[in-house]
Every structure is written in structure tokens, then in C-alpha cells.
C-alpha positions in Angstrom: 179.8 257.4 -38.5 181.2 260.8 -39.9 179.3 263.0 -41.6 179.6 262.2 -45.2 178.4 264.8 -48.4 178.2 263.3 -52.0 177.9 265.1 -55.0 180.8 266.4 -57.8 183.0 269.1 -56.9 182.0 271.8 -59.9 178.2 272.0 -59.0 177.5 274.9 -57.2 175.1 274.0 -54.3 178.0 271.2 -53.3 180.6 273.9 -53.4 178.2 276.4 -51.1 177.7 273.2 -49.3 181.5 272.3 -48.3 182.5 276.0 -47.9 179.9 276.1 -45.0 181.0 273.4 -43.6 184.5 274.0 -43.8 184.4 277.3 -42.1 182.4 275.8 -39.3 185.2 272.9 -39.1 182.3 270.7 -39.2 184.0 266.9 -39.4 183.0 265.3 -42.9 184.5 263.7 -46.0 183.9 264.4 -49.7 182.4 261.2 -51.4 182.7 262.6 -55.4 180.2 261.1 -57.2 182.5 261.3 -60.6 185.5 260.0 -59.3 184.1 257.6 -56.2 181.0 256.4 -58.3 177.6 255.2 -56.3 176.5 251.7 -55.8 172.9 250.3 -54.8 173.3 250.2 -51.0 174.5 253.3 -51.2 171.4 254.9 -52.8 169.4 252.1 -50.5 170.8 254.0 -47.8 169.1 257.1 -48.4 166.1 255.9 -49.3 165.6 254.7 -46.0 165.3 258.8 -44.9 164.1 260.5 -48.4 161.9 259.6 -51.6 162.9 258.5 -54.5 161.0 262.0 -55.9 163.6 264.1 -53.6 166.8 262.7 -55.3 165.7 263.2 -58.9 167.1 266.1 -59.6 163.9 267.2 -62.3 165.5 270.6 -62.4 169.0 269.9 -63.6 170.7 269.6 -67.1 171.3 266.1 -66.8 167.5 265.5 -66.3 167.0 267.9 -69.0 168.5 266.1 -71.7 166.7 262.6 -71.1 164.3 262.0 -73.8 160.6 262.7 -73.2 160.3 258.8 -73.1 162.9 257.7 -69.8 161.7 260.9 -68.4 158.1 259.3 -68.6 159.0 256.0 -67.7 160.6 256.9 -64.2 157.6 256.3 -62.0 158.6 253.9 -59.7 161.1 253.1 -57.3 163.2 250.7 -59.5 163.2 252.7 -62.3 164.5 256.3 -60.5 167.4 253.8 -58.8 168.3 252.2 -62.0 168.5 255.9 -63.8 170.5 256.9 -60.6 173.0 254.1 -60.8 173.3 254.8 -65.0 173.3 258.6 -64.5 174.3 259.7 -60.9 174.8 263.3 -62.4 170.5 263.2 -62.0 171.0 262.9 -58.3 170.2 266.2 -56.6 172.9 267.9 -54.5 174.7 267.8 -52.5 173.9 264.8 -50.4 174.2 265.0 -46.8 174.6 262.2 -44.3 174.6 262.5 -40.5 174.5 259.5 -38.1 170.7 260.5 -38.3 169.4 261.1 -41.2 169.8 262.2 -44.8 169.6 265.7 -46.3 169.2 266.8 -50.5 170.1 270.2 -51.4 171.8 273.0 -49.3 170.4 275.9 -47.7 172.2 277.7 -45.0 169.1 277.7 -43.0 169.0 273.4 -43.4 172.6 273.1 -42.3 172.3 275.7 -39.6 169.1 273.1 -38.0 171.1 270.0 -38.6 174.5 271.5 -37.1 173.0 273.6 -34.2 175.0 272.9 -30.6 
């Protein structure tokens, strides 16, 4: 399996994300969560190597602008994947997967430990 990042193309940690990889010519494809969408196995998927708590993004605008009531009531495992399939823009990113595992956010240091030869 290739490596695959998700996000959207205008949030900033994505774009850090694919420049590094690009000039490394590390092998991955784009899934853009605005154009491509996300399904339940997909999310599934990652749950299988990160919480639920990890892909909330609780710092972003999307999270931001929930009222104070769905922001209480995600506290559980089928409520975070319901408000991720409704409102993927919540998920943080980018999204990484390897044939190993799953990565949230980008740091140069986290991409340099996944990618070392």
C-alpha cells in the first residue's frame, strides 16, 4: 500500500506536509478531503492506530464554531465518528498513512522518524 496523506489542500500543516514530502520524492498520493470526501472504513481505519481524541481537531475553526452543546456531547467513540463523517473539516491534519501505521499532524521531526533509511 502507498503511502497515502488526507487533508484539504489550503490548510497549512497539509501544505508543510506535502512540500516535505515532495522534496524528499517520498511516493504518496493526495486523498482531499473536500473533493474525495471520507467514508466510515476509512476513519475505521485509523482508528485502529490513533484515538478518537487525536483526530478531533479541538484547536481548529471548524471545532470552534460548533455550539457549546455538540461540542459537549462528543464523548464517545460514535459521536466523534459521526461529527467526523458530517464535518471532516474537524479532522486534524494532515493525515498520514504508511503500510504501518497512522500519523495526525506534521512536524518535520515526525516525518523525519517515519521516513528515516
Amino acid at each position: 500500500m502507498p503511502n497515502t496523506l488526507y487533508g484539504i489542500p489550503n490548510c497549512d500543516q497539509v501544505k508543510k506536509a506535502r512540500a516535505w514530502l515532495a522534496a524528499r520524492k517520498v511516493p504518496h498520493t493526495f486523498h482531499d478531503f473536500k473533493k474525495s470526501g471520507i467514508n466510515l472504513l476509512l476513519i475505521d481505519g485509523w482508528l485502529k492506530h490513533v484515538s478518537w481524541e487525536t483526530l478531533i481537531n479541538r484547536k481548529g475553526t471548524t471545532w470552534r464554531g460548533l455550539s457549546e452543546g455538540m461540542k459537549a456531547s462528543i464523548t464517545d467513540l460514535d459521536a466523534a465518528k459521526a461529527l467526523m463523517l458530517e464535518q471532516p473539516s474537524v479532522i486534524k491534519r494532515p493525515v498520514l498513512c504508511t503500510d504501518t501505521a497512522t500519523h495526525v499532524g506534521f512536524s518535520d521531526d515526525l516525518y523525519q522518524q517515519i521516513f528515516q533509511k
